[in-house]
N, C-alpha and C positions, 0 to 999 in steps of 0.2 A: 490835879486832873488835866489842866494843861498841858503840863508836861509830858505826863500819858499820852495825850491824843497828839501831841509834837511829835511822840515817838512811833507811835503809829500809824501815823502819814510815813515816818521816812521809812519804816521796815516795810509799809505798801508800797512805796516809790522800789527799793532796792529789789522788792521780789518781782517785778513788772521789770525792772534792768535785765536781774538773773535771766526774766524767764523769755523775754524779749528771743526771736528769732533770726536765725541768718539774714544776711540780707540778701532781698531777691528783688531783683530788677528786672523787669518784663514788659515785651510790646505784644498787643494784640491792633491787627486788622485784618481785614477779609481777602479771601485768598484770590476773588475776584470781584473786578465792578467794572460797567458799562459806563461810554466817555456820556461825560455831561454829569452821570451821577452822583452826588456827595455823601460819602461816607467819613467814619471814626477812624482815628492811629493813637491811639491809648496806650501811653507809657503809667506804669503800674511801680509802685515801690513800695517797701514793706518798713518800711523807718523811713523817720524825719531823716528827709534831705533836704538839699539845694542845691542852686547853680547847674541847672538841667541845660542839655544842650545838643541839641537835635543839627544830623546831618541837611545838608542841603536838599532840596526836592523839584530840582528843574523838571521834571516830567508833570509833577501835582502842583493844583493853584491853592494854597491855605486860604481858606476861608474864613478862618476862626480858632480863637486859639495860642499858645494851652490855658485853659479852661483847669483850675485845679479843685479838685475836690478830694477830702477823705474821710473816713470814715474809722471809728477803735470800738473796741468791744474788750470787755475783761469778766472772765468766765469763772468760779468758782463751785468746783464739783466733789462731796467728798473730801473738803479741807483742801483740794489741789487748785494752785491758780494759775490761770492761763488769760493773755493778752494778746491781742493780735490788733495792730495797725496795716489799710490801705490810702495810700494816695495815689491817685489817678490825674495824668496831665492828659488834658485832651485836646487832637486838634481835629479840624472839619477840614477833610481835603476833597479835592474834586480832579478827575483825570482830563485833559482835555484831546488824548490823542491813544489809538490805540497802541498796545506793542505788552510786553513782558519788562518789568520796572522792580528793581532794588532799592530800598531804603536802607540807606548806612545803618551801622549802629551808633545811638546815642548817648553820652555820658549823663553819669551825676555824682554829687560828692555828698556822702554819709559820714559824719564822723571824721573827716579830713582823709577818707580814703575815695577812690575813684571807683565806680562801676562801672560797665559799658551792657549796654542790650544788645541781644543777638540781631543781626541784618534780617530785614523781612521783603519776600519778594512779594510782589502783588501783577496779578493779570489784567491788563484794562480791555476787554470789548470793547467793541466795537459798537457802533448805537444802529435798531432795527434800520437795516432796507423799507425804505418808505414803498416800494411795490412790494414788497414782502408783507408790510406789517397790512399792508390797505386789504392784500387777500387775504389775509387771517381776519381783519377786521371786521371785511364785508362776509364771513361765516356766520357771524354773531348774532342772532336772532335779536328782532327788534320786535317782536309781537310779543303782546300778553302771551305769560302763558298759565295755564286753566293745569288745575289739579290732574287731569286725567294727559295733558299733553306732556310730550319729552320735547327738553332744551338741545335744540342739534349743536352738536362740536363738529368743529373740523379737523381734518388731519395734521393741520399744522399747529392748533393749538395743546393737543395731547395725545402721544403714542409714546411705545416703548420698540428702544433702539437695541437690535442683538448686534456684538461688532466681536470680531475676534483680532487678534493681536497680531494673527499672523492667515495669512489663504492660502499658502502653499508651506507645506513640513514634511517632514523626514518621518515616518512608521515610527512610534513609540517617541517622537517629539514634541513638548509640551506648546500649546496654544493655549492662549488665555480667553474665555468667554465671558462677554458682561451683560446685564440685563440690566436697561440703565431709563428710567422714566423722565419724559421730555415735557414739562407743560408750562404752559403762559395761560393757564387760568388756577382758581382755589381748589388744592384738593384738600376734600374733607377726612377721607380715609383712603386707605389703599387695602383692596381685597382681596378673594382668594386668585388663586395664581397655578395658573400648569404652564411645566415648562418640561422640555425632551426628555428622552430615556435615554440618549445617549448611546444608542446604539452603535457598536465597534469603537468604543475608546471606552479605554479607563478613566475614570472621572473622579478629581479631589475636588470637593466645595470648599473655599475660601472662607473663612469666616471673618463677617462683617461685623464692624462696630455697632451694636446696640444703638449707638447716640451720636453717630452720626447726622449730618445737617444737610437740608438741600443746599447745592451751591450753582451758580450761574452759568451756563453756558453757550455760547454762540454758536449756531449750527444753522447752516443752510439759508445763513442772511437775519435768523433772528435768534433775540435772547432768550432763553429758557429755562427755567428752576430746577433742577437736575436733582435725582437720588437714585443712585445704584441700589439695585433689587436683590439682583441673585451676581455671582459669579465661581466660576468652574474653569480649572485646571483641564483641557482635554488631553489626551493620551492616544493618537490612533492606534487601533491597533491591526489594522492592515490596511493594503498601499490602495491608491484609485480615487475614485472620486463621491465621496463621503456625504452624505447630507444632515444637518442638521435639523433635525424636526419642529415643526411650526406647536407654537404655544399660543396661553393669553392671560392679558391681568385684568382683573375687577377695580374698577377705580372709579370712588364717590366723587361726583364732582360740587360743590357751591355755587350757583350760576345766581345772577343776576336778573331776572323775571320783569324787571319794572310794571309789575301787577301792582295798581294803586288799590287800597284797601275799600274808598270810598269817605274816609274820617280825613279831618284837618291833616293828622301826622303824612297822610299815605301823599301829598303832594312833595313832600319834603323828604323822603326815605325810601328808598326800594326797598322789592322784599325779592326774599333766594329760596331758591327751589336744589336741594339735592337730587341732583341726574347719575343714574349706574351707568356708566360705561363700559362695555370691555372691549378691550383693546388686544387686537391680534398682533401675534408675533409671526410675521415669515419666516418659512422655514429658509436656512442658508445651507450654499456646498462649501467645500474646504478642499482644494486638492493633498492627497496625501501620496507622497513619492515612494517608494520601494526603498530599500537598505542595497547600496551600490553592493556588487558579487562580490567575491574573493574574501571574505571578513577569517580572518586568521582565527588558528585553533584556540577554544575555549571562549570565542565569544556565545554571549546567555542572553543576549538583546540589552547592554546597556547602555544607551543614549545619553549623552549630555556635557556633561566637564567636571573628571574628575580627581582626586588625588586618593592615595594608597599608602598607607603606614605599616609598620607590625613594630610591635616589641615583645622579649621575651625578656620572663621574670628573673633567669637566672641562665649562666651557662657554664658553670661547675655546682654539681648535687649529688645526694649518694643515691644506691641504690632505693626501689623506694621510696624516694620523694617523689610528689607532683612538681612539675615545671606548668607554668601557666604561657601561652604565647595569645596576642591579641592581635587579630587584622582589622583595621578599620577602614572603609570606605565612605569617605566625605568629597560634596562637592554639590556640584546643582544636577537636574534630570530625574529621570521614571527611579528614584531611588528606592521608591518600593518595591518594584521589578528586580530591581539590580543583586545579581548575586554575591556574598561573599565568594571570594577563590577559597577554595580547600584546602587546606594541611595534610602532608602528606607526611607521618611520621615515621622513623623507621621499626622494623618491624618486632624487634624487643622493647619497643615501648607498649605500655595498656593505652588505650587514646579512647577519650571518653567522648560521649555526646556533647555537641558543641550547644554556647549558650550565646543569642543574639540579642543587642540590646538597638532599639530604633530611635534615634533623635531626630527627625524629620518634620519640616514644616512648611505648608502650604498657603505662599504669599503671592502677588501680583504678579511678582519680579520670577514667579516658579518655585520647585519644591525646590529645599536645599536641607542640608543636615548634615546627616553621617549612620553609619551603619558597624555597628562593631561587633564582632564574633572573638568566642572568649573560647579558643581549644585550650583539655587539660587532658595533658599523658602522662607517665609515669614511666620510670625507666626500671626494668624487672634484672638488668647485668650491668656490670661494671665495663668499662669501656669510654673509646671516642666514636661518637656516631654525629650525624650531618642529616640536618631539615633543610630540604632543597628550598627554594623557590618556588613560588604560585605566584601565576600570572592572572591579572583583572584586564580585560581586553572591552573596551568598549569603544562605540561611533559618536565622534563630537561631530556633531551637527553645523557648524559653527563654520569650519574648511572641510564639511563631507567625507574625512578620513576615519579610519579605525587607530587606536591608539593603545599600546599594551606596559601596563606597568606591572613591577615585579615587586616582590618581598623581598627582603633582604635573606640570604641563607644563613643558615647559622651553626656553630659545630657545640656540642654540648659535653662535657666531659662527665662521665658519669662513675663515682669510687663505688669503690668493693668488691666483692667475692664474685666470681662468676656462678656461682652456687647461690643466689638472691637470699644471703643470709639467714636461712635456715638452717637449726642448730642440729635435722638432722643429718649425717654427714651422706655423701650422695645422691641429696634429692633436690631436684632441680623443679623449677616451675617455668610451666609451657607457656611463652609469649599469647596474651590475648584470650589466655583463659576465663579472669572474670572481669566481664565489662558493666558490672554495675556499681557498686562499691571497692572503695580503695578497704584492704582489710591488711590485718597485723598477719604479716605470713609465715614471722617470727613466734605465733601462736599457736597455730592452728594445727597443729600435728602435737598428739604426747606422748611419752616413751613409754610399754607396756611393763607395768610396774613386776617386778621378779623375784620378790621375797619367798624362802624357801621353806619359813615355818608354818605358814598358815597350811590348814589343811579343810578339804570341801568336805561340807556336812550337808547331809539329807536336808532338804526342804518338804518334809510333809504337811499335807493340805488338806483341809477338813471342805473345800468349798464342793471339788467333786460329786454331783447329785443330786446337788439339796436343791430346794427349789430357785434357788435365786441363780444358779447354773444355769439354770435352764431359763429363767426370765431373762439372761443374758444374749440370749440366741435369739428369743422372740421378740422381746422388746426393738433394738433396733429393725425387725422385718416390718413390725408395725409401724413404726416411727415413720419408715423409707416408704411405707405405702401411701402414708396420712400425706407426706410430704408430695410423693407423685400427683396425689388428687389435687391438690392445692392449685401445684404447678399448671396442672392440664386447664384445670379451670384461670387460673389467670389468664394461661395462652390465649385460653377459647377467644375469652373479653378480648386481650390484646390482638386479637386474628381481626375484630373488627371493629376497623381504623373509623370509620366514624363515629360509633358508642365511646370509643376511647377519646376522641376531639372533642365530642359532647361534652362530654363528665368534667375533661379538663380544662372548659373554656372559660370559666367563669374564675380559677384559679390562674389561668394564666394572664388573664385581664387586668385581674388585682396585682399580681405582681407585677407587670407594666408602669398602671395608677401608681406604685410605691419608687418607682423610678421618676416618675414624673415628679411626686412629691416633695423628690430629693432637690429636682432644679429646682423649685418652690423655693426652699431653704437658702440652696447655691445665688439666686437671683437669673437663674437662664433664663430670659423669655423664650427664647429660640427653641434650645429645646425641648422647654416643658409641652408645648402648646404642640409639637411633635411625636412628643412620648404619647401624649392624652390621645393624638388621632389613631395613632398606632392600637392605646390598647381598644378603641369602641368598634378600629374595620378588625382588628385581630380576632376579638370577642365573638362580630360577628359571623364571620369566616368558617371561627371553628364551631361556631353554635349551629350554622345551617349548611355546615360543609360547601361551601363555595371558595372556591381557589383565590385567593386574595387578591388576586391580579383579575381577576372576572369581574369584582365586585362594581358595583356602580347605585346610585342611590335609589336609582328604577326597580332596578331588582331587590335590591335590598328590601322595598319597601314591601312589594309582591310575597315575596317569602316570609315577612315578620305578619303580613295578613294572614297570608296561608295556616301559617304557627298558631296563629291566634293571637297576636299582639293587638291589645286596642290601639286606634288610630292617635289618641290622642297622646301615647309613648312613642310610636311613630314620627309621630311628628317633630315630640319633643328632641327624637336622637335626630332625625336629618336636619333639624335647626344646628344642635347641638355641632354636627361635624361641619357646619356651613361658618358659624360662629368660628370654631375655632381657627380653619382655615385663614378667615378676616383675619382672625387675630395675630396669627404666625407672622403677615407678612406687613403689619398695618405698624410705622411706625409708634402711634398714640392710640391708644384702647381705651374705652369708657370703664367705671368700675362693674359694670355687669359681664365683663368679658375678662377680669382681674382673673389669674392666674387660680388662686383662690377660691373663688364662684364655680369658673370651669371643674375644677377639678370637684367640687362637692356634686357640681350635676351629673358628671360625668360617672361618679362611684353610686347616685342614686338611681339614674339610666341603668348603670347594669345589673342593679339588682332586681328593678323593675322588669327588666327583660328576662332575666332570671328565672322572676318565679309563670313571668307568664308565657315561658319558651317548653316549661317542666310537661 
């Protein structure tokens, strides 16, 4: 038995080597901190090491440190075993001067190999302006405050900053907008939110990280706990002077009350009061300049910096074959705007409908990607023929010029008959005849068969008279009648457009809810909680015929009375769209606003409204 259990330590020991993972060596600290502050610089390692050895840090004072701790785990699932080791060195630094500061990278030895971590930069603020911090301080309410009183804020301890990237651009030149929350107090949640329509630009939303973190900021003499809300690619799309539309965001605040309870505790403990604030966004202008004159032949408005490819699949084929040629257009700018250049084939090729594929992505830095159109022709004669050049002309913004790139031409040698090898002699086939299908042309004709024995015999037919003659005549007049009514009556229905939004709203809401569902599954907060608002103003829209853009919770309400909705369903859906709103935009949710919850209210709401809208 000893032996046994000797053996089975060392086959546990060898399978924990086996399954043992790369080694990964890693620094975490914050991407900023305020001078005086002391924060963590935690070097991380995934196996036993040693001999750790850390760059020098004349900007930071070490405090403390390293500090080694770890931690192992070994997991067994399914007979499958898995082990994972952390050790964590840690040091306590403190900045004592502002500026923007590098930390080398650090070694360590694994195994008699050497590691290095990657260089980590860190921002030090600056520490509050003491006349700064004294106005913001002297905001802060120092009175009880009573159930029925609001906690005043000031403007300097929480608003939301709109800033764009750029104040003057070029028509169709991308500016970046940020919607970015500034506060030196607790927020409890972050609520619903209007922000522009965006009126005269083309607008890409940026998609934010899920789990993202507040991070520190200095502005205007103080520090502030920062998280960007919304942000949008703009596009103008014509020249002058542009405004951006004024918004606002719902933001729960935590305030401190020093309302003493009356009991032993209440001397020793504040208590907090959740204050709603909303917070207005100004509206902003943006100048937008005109496209300088003269822009050379075949510019389609493309702004930015780009480049121009093509390749072709082949340039010897026979008759009959497809050639495939691709042009791509990659680079940064309005690339969804941006045209492909045209191919221009010559004119005994078939040239089919062209196919576009989009790889385009909308980051800080602007849209970037590529654009690729995939032409297929075919060549119907034998011969040399030549695909010109196509020219992509567009304005880089950058030195305000226009800028024209070409395709490469290309000469294509094409074998065979000038007779598009069909086998019957003399017949030729007309360039550009069929543009739907590529077909066997070698088929499609056959020779009238000429055999001289056969001979034609009578076909007599006994159907002549009998009654099924004559059911032949009348049956389809009937048929085509029954059919007309059908028709007429659907029209009538389909003639009106409200009966038909009626009927359909309760199925188009549900299929909405089954998209929502889907991000349920996916994990999208974002757009579940979007799809669900989508399908309750959709529903209503089409249930009480109001134009979706009209809608507003006032009326909505008026109208679901009107209908006969009890108040108490009423209530439950203008909760419900208020709910969700918080929820969209609130980085942490309670579980009654879970994805989940939502979505069961929102599919029992509209049945609710359903039956009492009938």
């Amino acid at each position: 038995m000893k032996k046994l259990g000797l053996l089975w330590c060392l086959f546990t020991m060898s399978c924990l080597a086996m399954l043992a993972s790369d080694v990964s060596f890693t620094v975490q600290a914050p991407q900023s901190v305020v001078v005086g502050q002391q924060f963590r610089l935690v070097y991380t390692v995934n196996q036993e090491a040693k001999d750790l050895r850390v760059p020098e840090m004349p900007n930071f004072e070490v405090l403390m440190g390293p500090s080694v701790s770890s931690q192992r785990s070994v997991q067994i699932v399914n007979g499958s075993m898995s082990s994972s080791l952390t050790i964590n060195h840690t040091f306590i630094l403190m900045a004592n001067e502002p500026g923007t500061f590098t930390i080398g990278a650090a070694s360590i030895m694994v195994k008699k190999e050497k590691y290095t971590s990657q260089p980590v930069t860190i921002k030090v603020l600056p520490a509050d302006q003491t006349s700064a911090t004294n106005n913001a301080s002297t905001s802060r309410t120092n009175e009880p405050a009573s159930q029925s009183s609001q906690v005043s804020l000031s403007s300097k301890q929480l608003f939301v900053r709109q800033t764009l990237s750029k104040t003057t651009v070029y028509q169709q030149e991308a500016v970046l907008l940020t919607y970015k929350l500034y506060a030196r107090v607790d927020i409890a949640q972050i609520g619903s939110a209007k922000f522009p329509e965006f009126k005269d630009f083309y607008v890409q939303e940026i998609e934010l990280d899920p789990n993202r973190s507040w991070q520190v900021e200095h502005y205007d003499g103080l520090n502030y706990n920062t998280i960007v809300l919304k942000q949008y690619l703009l596009f103008p799309q014509r020249s002058g002077q542009l405004t951006i539309d004024a918004g606002h965001v719902e933001a729960v605040v935590r305030m401190v009350t020093n309302q003493h309870s009356g009991n032993f505790f209440g001397d020793f403990f504040n208590t907090y009061q959740d204050v709603k604030k909303e917070l207005h966004i100004p509206a902003k202008k943006i100048t937008v300049k005109a496209l300088p004159a003269g822009a050379p032949a075949g510019f389609n408005g493309a702004v930015g910096q780009y480049q121009l490819q093509s390749t072709l699949s082949a340039t010897e084929v026979n008759t009959n074959d497809a050639v495939t040629l691709k042009v791509k257009v990659s680079g940064k700018g309005n690339l969804k705007l941006a045209k492909v250049p045209e191919i221009t084939f010559p004119a005994d090729f078939d040239a089919y409908d062209p196919k576009t594929d989009n790889n385009i992505k909308a980051s800080i830095n602007g849209v970037t990607g590529s654009k690729t159109t995939e032409y297929v022709a075919i060549p119907r004669f034998g011969g040399t023929f030549q695909i010109p050049s196509a020219q992509f002309v567009y304005f880089d913004p950058a030195d305000a010029t226009y800028k024209t790139l070409s395709t490469q031409p290309y000469t294509i040698t094409v074998s065979g008959n000038t007779v598009a090898n069909n086998p019957v002699a003399g017949t030729t086939v007309s360039s550009g005849v069929n543009k739907e299908k590529v077909k066997n042309l070698g088929s499609d004709i056959r020779f009238i068969h000429t055999g001289g024995d056969n001979e034609l015999k009578a076909n007599v037919s006994t159907f002549n008279g009998t009654s099924a003659h004559y059911m032949a005549y009348v049956l389809p007049l009937v048929l085509c009648a029954l059919l007309l009514a059908i028709l007429h009556k659907q029209a009538k229905e389909n003639a009106n457009v409200v009966r038909v939004k009626n009927k359909r709203a309760n199925k188009l809401a549900r299929k909405r809810l089954k998209s929502a569902a889907a991000c349920i599954k996916a994990g999208n907060k974002a757009s579940f909680y979007e799809a669900a608002i989508q399908a309750l103003w959709g529903y209503i829209a089409d249930k009480l015929n109001i134009p979706l853009a009209n809608l507003t919770k006032d009326n909505v309400q008026e109208e679901l009375m009107r209908h006969g909705a009890s108040q108490a369903v009423i209530d439950e859906f203008l909760q419900l769209l208020s709910d969700l709103e918080f929820a969209r935009y609130s980085p942490v949710v309670d579980d009654s606003l879970s994805m989940e919850n939502c979505y069961d209210k929102a599919a029992n709401l509209i049945g609710q409204l359903e039956n009492a809208l009938k």
